[in-house]
N, CA, C and O atoms as CSV, one atom per row, in Angstrom:
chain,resi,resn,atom,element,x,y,z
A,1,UNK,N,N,6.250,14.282,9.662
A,1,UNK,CA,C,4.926,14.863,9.830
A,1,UNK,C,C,3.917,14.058,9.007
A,1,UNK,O,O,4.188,13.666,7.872
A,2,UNK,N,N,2.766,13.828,9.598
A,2,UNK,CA,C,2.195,12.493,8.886
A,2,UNK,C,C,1.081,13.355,7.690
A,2,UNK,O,O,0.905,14.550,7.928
A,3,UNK,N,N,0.592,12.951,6.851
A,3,UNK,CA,C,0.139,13.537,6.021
A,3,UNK,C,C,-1.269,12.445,5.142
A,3,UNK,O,O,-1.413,11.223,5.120
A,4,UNK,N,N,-1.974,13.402,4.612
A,4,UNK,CA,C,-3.425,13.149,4.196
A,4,UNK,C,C,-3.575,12.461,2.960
A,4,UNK,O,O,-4.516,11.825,2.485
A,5,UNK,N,N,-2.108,12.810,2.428
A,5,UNK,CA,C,-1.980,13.263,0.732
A,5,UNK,C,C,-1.402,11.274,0.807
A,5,UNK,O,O,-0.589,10.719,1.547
A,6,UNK,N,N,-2.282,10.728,-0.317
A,6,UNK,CA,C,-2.245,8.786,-0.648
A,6,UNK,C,C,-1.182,8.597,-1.381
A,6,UNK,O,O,-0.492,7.582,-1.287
A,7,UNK,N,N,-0.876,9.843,-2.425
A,7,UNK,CA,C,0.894,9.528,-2.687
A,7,UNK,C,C,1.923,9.844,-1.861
A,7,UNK,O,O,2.940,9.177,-2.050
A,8,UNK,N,N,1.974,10.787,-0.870
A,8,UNK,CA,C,2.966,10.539,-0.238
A,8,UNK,C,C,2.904,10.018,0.701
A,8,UNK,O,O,3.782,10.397,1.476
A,9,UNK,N,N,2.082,9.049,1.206
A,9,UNK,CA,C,1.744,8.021,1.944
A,9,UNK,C,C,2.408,6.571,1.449
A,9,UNK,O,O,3.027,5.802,2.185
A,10,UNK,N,N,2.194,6.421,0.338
A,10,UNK,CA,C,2.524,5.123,-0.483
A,10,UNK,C,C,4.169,5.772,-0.885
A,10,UNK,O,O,5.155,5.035,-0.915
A,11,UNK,N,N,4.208,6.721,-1.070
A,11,UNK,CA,C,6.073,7.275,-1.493
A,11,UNK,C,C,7.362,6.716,-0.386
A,11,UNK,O,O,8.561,6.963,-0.517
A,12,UNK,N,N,6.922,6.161,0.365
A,12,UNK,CA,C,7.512,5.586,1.517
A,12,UNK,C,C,7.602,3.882,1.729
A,12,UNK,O,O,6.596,3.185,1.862
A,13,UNK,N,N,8.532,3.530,1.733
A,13,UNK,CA,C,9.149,2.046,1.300
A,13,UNK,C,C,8.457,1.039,2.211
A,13,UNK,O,O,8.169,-0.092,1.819
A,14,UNK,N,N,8.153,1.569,3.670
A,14,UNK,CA,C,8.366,0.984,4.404
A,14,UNK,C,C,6.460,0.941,4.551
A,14,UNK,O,O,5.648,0.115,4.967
A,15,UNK,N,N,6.398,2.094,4.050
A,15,UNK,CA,C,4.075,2.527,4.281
A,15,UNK,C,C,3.893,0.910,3.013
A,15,UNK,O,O,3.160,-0.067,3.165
A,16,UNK,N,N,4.593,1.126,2.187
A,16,UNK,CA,C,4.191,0.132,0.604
A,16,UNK,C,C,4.845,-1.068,1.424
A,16,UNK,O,O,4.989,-1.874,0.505
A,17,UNK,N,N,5.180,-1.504,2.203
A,17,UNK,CA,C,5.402,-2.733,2.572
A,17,UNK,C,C,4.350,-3.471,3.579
A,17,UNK,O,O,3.772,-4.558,3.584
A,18,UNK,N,N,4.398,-2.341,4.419
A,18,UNK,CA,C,3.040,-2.455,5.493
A,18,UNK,C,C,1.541,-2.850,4.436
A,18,UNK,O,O,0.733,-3.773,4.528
A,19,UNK,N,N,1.601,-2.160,3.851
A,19,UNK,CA,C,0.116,-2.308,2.807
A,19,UNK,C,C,0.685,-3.828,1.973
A,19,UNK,O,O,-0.039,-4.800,2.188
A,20,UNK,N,N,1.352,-3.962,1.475
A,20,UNK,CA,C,1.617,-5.558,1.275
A,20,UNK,C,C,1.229,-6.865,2.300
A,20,UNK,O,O,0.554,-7.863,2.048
A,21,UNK,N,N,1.997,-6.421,3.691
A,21,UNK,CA,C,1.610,-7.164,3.978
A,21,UNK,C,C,0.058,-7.345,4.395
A,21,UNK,O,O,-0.299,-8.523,4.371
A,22,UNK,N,N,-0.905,-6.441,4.761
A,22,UNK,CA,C,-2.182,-6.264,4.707
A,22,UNK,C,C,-2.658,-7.183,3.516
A,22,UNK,O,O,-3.401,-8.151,3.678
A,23,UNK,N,N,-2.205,-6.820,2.439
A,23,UNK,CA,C,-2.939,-7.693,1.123
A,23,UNK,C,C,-3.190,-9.129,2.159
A,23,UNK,O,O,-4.328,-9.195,2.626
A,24,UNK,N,N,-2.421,-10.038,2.469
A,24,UNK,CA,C,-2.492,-11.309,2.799
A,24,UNK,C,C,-3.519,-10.906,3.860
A,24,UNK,O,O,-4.244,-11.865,3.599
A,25,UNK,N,N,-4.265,-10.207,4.960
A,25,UNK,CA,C,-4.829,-10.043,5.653
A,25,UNK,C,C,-4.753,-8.910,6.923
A,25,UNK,O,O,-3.801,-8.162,7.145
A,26,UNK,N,N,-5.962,-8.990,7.657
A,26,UNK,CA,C,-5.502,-7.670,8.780
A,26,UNK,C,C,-4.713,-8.490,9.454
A,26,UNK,O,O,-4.954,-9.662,9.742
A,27,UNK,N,N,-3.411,-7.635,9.798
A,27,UNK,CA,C,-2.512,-8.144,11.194
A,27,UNK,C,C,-2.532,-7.077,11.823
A,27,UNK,O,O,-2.688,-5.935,11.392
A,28,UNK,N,N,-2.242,-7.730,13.698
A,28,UNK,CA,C,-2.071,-7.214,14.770
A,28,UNK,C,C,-0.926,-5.975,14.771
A,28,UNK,O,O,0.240,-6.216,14.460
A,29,UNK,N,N,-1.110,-5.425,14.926
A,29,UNK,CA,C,0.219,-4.108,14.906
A,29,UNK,C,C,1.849,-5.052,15.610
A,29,UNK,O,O,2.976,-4.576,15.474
A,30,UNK,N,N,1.721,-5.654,15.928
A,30,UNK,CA,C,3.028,-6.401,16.945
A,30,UNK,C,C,3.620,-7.158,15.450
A,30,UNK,O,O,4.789,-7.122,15.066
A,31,UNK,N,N,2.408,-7.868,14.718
A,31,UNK,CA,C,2.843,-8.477,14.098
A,31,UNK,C,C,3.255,-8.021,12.670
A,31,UNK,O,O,3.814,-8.689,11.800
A,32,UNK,N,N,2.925,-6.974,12.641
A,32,UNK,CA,C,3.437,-5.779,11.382
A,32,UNK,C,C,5.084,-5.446,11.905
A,32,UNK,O,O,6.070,-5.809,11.264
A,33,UNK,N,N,5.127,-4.825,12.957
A,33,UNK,CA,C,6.351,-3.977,13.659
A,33,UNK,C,C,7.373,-5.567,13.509
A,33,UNK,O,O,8.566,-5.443,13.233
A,34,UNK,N,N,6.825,-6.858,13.699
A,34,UNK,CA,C,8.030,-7.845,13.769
A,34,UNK,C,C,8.491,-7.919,12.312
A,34,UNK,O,O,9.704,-7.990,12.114
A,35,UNK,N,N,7.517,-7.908,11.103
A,35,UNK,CA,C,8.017,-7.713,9.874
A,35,UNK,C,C,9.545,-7.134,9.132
A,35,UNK,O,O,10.158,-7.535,8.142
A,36,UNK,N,N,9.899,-5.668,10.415
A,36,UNK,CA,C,11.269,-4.782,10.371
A,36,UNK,C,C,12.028,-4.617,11.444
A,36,UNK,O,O,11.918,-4.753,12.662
A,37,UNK,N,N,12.892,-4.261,10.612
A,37,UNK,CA,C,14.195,-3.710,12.102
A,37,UNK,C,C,14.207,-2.548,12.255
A,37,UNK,O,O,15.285,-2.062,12.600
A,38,UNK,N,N,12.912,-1.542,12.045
A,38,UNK,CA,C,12.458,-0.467,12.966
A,38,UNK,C,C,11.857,-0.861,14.461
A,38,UNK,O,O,11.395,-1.913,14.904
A,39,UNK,N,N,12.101,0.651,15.129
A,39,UNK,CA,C,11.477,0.158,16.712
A,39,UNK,C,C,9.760,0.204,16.310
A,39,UNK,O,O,9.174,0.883,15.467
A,40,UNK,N,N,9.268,-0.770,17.244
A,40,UNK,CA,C,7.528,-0.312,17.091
A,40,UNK,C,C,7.105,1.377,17.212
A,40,UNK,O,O,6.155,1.701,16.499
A,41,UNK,N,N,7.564,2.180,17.829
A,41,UNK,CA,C,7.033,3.861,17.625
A,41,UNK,C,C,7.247,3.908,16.185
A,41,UNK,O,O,6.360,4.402,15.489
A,42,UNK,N,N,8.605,3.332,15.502
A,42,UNK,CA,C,8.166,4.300,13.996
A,42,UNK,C,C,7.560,3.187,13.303
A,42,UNK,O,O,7.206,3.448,12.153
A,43,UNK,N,N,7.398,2.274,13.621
A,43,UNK,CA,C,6.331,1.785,12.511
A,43,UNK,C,C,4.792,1.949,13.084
A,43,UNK,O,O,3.856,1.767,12.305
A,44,UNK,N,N,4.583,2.250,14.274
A,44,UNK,CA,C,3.519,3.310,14.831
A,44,UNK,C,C,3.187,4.482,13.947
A,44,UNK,O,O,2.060,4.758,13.534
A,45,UNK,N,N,4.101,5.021,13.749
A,45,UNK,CA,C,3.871,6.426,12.886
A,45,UNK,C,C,3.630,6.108,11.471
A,45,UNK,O,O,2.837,6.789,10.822
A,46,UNK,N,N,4.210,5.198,10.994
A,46,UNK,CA,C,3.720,4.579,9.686
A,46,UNK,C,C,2.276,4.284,9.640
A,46,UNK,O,O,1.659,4.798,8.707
A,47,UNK,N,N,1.766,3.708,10.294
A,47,UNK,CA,C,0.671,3.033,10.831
A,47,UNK,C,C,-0.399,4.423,10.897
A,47,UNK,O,O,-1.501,4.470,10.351
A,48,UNK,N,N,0.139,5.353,11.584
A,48,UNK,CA,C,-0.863,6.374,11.803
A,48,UNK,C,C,-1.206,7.336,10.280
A,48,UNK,O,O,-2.258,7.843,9.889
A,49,UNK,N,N,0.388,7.306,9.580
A,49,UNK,CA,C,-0.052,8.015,8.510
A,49,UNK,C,C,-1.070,7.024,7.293
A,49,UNK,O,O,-1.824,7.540,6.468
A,50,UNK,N,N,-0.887,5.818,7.429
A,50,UNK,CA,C,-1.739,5.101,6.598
A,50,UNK,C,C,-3.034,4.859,6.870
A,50,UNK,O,O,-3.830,4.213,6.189
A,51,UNK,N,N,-3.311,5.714,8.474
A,51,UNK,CA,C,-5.097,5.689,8.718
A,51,UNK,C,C,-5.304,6.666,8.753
A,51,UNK,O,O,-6.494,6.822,9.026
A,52,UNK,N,N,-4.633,7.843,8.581
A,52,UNK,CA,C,-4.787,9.405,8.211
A,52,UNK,C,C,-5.461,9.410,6.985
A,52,UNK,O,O,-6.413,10.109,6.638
A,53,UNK,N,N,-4.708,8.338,6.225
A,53,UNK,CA,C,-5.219,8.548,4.844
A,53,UNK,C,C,-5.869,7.849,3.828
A,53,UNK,O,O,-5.955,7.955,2.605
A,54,UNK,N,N,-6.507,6.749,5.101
A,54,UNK,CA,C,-7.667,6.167,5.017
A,54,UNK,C,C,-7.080,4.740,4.305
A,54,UNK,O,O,-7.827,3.789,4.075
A,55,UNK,N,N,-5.771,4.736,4.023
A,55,UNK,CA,C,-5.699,3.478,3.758
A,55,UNK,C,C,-5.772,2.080,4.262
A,55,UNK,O,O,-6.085,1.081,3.615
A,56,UNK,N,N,-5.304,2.195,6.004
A,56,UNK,CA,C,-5.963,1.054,6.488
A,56,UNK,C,C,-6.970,1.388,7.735
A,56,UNK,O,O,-6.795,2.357,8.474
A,57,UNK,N,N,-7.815,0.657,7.842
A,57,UNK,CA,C,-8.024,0.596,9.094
A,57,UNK,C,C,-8.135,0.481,10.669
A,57,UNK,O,O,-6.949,0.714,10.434
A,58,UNK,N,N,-8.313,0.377,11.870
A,58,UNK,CA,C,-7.625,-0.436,12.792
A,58,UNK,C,C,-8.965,-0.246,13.970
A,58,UNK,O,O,-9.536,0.717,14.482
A,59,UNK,N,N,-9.085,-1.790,14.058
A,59,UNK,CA,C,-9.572,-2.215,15.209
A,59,UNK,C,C,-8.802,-2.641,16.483
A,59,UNK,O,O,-7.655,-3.086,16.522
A,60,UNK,N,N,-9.732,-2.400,17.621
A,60,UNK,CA,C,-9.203,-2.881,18.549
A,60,UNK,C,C,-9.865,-4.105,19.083
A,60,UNK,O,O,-11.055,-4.127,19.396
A,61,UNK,N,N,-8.916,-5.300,19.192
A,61,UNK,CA,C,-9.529,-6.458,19.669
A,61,UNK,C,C,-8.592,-6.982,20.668
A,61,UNK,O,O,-7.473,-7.395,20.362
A,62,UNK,N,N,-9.226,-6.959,22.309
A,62,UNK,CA,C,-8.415,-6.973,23.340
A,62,UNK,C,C,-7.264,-5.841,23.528
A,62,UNK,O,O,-7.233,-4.620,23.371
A,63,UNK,N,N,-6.732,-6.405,23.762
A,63,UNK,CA,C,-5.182,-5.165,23.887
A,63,UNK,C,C,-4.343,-5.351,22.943
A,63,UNK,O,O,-3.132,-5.318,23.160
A,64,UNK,N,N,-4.888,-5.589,21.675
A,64,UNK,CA,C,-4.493,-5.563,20.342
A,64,UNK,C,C,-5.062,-4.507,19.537
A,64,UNK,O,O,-6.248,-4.177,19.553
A,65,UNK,N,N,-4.076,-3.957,18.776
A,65,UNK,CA,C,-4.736,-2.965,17.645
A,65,UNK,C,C,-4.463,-3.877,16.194
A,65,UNK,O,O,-3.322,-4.270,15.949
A,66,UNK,N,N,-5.566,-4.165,15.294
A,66,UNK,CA,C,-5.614,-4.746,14.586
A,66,UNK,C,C,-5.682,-4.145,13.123
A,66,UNK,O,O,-6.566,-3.326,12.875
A,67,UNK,N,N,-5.058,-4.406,12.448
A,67,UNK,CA,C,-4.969,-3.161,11.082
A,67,UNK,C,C,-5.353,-4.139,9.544
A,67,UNK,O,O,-5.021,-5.286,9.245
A,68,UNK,N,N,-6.133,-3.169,8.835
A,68,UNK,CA,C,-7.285,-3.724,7.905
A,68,UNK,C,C,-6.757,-3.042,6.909
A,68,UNK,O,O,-7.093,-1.863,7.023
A,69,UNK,N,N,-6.042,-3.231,5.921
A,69,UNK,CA,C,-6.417,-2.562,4.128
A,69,UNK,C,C,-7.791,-2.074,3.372
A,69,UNK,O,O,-8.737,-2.727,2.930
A,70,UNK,N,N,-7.608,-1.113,3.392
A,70,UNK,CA,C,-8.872,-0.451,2.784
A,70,UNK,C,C,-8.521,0.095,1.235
A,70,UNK,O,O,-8.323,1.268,0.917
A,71,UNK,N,N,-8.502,-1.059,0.379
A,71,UNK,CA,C,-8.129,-0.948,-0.562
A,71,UNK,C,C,-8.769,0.029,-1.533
A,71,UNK,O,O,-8.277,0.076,-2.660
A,72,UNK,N,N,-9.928,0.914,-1.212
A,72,UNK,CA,C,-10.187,1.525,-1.757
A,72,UNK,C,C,-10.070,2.867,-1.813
A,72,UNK,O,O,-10.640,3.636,-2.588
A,73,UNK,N,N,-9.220,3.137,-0.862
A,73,UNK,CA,C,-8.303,4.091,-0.341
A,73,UNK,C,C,-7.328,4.703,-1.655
A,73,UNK,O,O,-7.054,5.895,-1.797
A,74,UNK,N,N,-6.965,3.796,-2.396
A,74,UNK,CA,C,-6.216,3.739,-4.042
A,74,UNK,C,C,-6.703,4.016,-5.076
A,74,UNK,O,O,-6.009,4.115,-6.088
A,75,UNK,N,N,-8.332,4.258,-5.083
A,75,UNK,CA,C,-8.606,4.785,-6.092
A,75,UNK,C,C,-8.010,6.037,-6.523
A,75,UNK,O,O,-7.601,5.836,-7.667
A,76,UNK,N,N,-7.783,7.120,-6.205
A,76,UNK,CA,C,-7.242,8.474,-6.337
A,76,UNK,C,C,-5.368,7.920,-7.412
A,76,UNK,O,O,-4.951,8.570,-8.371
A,77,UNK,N,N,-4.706,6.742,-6.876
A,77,UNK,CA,C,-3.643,6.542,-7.441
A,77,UNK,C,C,-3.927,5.553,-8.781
A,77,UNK,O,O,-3.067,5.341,-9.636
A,78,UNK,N,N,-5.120,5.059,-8.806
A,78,UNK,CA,C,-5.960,4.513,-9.796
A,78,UNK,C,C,-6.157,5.458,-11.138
A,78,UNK,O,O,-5.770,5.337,-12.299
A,79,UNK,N,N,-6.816,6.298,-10.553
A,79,UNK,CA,C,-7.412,7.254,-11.363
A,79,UNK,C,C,-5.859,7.965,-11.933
A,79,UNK,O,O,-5.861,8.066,-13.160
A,80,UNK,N,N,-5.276,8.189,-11.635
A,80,UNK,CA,C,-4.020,8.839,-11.670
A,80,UNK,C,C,-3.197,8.414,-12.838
A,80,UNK,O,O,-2.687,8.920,-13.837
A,81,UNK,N,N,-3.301,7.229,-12.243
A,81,UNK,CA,C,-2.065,5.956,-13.216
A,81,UNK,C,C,-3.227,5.500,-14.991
A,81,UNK,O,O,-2.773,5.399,-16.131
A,82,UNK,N,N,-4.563,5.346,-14.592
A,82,UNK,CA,C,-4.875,5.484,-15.959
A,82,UNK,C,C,-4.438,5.756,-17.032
A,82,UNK,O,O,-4.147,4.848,-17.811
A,83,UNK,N,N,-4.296,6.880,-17.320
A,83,UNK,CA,C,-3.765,7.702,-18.630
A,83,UNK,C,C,-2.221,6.713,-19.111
A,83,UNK,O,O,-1.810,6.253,-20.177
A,84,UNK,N,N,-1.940,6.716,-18.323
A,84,UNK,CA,C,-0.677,5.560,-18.650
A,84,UNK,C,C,-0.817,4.449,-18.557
A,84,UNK,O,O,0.147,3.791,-18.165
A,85,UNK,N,N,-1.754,3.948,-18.796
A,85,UNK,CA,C,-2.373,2.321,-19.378
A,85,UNK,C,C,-2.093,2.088,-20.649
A,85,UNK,O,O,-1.301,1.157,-20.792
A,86,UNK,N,N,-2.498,2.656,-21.742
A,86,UNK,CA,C,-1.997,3.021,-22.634
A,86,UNK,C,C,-0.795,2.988,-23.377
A,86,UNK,O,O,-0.587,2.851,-24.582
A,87,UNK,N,N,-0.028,3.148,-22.382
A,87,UNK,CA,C,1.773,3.322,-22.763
A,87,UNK,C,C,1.742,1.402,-22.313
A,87,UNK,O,O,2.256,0.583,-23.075
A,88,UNK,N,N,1.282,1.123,-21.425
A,88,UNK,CA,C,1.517,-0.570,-21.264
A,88,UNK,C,C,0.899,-1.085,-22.058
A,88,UNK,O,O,1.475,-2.134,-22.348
A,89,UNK,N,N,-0.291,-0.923,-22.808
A,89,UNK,CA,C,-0.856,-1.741,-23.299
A,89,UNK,C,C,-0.094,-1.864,-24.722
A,89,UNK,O,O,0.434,-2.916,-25.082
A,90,UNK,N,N,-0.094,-0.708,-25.473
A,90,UNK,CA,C,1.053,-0.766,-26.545
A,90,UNK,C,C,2.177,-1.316,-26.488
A,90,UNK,O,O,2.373,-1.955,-27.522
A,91,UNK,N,N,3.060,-1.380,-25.738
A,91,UNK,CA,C,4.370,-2.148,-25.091
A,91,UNK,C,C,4.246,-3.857,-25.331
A,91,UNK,O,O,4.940,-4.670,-25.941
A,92,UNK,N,N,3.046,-3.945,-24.557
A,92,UNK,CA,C,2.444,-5.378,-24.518
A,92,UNK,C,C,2.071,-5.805,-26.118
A,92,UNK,O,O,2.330,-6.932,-26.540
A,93,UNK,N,N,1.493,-4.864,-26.873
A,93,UNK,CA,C,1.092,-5.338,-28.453
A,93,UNK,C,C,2.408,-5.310,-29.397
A,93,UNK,O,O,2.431,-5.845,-30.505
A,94,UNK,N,N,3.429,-4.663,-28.858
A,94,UNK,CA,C,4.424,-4.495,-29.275
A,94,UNK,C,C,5.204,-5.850,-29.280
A,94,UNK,O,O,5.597,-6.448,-30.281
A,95,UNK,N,N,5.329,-6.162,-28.185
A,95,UNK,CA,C,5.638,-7.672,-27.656
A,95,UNK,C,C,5.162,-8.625,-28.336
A,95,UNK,O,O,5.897,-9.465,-28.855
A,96,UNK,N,N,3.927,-8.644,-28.435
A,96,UNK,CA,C,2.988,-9.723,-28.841
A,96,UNK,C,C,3.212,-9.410,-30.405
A,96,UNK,O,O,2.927,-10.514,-30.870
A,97,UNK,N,N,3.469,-8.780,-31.269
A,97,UNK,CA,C,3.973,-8.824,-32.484
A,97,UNK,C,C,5.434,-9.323,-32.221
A,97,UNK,O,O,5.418,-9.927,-33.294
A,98,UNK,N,N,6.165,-9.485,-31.937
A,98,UNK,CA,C,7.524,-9.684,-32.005
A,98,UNK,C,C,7.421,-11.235,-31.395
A,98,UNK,O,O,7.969,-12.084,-32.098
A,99,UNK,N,N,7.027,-11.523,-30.638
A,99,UNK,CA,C,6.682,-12.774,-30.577
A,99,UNK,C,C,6.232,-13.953,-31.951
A,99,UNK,O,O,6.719,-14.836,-32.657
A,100,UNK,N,N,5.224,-13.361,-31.746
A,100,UNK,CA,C,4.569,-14.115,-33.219
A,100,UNK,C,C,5.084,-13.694,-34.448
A,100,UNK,O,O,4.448,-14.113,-35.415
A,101,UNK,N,N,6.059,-12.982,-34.695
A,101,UNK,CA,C,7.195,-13.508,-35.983
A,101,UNK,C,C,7.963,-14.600,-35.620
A,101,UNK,O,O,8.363,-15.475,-36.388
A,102,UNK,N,N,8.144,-14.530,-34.509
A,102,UNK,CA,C,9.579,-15.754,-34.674
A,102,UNK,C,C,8.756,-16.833,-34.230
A,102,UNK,O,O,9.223,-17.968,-34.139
């Protein structure tokens, strides 16, 4: 059942792969679905829950559906993950002292 909600959109291996490959640019839906060894309907449904929820887009150009990253779709998992910046950044100073003893 496809859903609205951007984490459980991205909670799915196969939605976080599709949005990868977007990073490099919009591709044609044919050329997303050749990416896996799913049939094109379920990476259709992938596809639909990631414009449910505004993460990508999709044009149609010719008898192509063409799909766009709307990276700003992530703010909400942005905002989220903040508070735990913090825990990395210490980690990282942690590092960076242990480094520069030896």
């Amino acid at each position: 059942m496809p859903t609205t909600d951007v984490f459980g959109a991205i909670a799915n291996p196969v939605r976080r792969r599709i949005l990868e490959l977007l990073l490099e640019g919009p591709r044609p839906a044919g050329e997303i679905a050749a990416a896996f060894t799913l049939n094109r309907p379920a990476i259709s449904e992938h596809l639909q829950v990631l414009r449910l929820t505004g993460l990508v887009s999709e044009e149609a150009q010719g008898r192509q559906r063409v799909y766009r990253l709307n990276p700003g779709s992530l703010s909400e998992v942005e905002t989220w993950l903040h508070p735990f910046e913090r825990y990395w950044l210490d980690r990282l100073d942690a590092l960076d002292k242990v480094l520069s003893e030896k």
